[in-house]
C-alpha angles and dihedrals in degrees: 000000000000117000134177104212100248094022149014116296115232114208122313086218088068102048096041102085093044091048112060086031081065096033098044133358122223090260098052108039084084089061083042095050093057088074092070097043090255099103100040075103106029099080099025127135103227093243114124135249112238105163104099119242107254102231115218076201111215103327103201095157096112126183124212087209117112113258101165143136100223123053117271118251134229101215106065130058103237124186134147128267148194129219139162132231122214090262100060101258118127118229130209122217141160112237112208123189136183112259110237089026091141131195102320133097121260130212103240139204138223112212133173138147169135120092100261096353118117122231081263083088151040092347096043086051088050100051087040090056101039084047082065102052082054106270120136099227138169127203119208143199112227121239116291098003124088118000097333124103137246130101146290098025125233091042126132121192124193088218098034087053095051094037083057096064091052088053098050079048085058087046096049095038088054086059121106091213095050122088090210092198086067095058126150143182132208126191148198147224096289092009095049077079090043091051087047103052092040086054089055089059109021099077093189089065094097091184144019129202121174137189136210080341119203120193094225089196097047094050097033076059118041110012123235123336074005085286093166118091123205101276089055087056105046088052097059091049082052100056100041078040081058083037096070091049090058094039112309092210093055109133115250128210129318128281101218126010123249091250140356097252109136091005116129096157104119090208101045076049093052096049084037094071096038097044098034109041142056090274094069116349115138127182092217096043115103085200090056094029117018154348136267133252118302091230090042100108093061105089102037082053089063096038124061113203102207094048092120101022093130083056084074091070130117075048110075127245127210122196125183126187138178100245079220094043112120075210095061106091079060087076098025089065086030083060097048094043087058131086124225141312096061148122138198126205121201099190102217114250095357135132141217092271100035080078080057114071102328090126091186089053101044114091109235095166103058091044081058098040088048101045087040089060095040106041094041112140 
């Protein structure tokens, strides 16, 4: 079922076109694309990085104090945790959990996002919220980014990634006060792709919601509304191939710029004024403070993540999307490539970011009446 929050949806075919010519023009997706990691080679010189990453190294000195970007709550119990991963990397999350819950097990919920963004943020919004509406959940922070660990830093990894929901599922399913057969997962922008490729193949994930969903493959590969063509692409695997030989975990270039000045891109101005100021600006955020890897795009270039998303199915799938988002066609084709069940939610007048943190757009009741259905006991 397809739904555009306040009235009845027409077909996505139709709008597509319209939409990202409003959204982005042809000349400016690449600059926009830098914001997901995709562009940091688009539009690349092939000149290589030199300059060595500087490694944070595993941070797990953690502090309990709060250090968010949204206001903490009173009605959920919040402290910081450690998990591994199956490779070996620890991760760092926050656990938040309802006040008065009792004795009984929740149904709980993974949630991470988005691409370059730290559990501080919009993840760390969402698990606090769905805490409240009585959800056991855990943000996290992906391999090698925030406070969790791997090297080198600054890396992002399509596996990794969606090894690393699966980890925070073994986390939440070794809890007393969590009932594992009524696990969820929710993600986020970049990681909406992640949770749904770790549901194909995790068969304990009993339900997946996603929000302002990328495909981090698809657009790592072939750019917006898939715009590259194959000599584009090869160019850019030419130049990060060169790049290992100068130091594949040189930083590339930087997510967000310092100021606006100059800048006319509507969507490096919409993650601008999430990222890079008070309303969402994070340290430890390489959207608010840095850039990736120079090398980083390679292997999301050889893996697609959806591959395998029908294979989901007979568990339900919610995606969620902004109707003026440039992200929305992601979801739109993720939704046609699943089987049912499945839904698909185009929040009327809204952008990319307002699923970020717009507490007012997204749509709280629906997550819970979702995950409440499908996670029943």
């Amino acid at each position: 079922m397809t739904v555009l929050a306040g009235s009845l949806h027409a077909n996505p075919d139709t709008t597509r076109s319209t939409q990202m010519d409003a959204a982005i023009s042809r000349k400016s997706f690449i600059k926009g694309a830098l914001l997901t990691g995709a562009a940091m080679l688009i539009g690349a010189q092939p000149v290589l990085a030199s300059a060595s990453a500087t490694a944070t190294g595993n941070t797990m000195q953690l502090t309990q104090k709060w250090d968010k970007t949204f206001p903490q709550s009173d009605k959920v119990d919040h402290q910081k945790v450690t998990f591994k991963n199956r490779y070996g990397i620890t991760l760092a999350a926050d656990l938040y959990l309802p006040k008065n819950r009792g004795s009984k097990r929740l149904a709980a919920l993974a949630i991470s996002g988005a691409f370059g963004a730290v559990k501080e943020q919009s993840s760390g919004l969402y698990a606090q919220t769905m805490a409240e509406r009585g959800y056991a959940t855990v943000a996290f922070d992906p391999s090698y980014t925030g406070e969790s660990g791997g090297e080198p830093r600054n890396l992002a990894s399509p596996e990794i990634n969606t090894e690393d929901f699966s980890a925070a599922v073994d986390y939440l399913g070794q809890q007393s006060f969590v009932d594992r057969e009524r696990i969820g997962i929710i993600g986020i922008c970049g990681f909406a792709g992640m949770g749904l490729n770790a549901a194909a193949v995790d068969k304990r994930i009993k339900a997946v919601a996603t929000t302002s969903m990328y495909d981090m493959s698809r657009v790592m590969a072939k750019g917006y509304n898939d715009s590259l063509g194959k000599a584009q692409r090869g160019q850019m695997l030419e130049t990060m191939s060169r790049q290992r030989w100068a130091d594949a975990s040189a930083i590339g270039p930087r997510i967000l710029p310092e100021t606006l000045d100059g800048v006319t891109n509507p969507v490096v101005r919409m993650y601008f004024d999430y990222y890079r100021t008070p309303r969402g600006f994070h340290e430890r955020s390489l959207n608010s403070n840095g850039g990736w890897t120079a090398s980083m795009p390679m292997s999301f270039m050889n893996m697609p993540l959806l591959t395998y998303i029908n294979e989901i199915s007979p568990r339900p799938i919610l995606l969620i999307a902004g109707e003026k988002a440039h992200s929305r066609y992601f979801s739109e084709d993720a939704y046609k490539a699943a089987a049912e069940p499945k839904e698909l939610l185009i929040i009327k007048d809204a952008i990319h970011t307002d699923l970020y943190d717009q507490v007012n757009i997204i749509p709280w009741d629906k997550l819970d009446a979702f995950f409440g259905k499908h996670l029943a006991k």
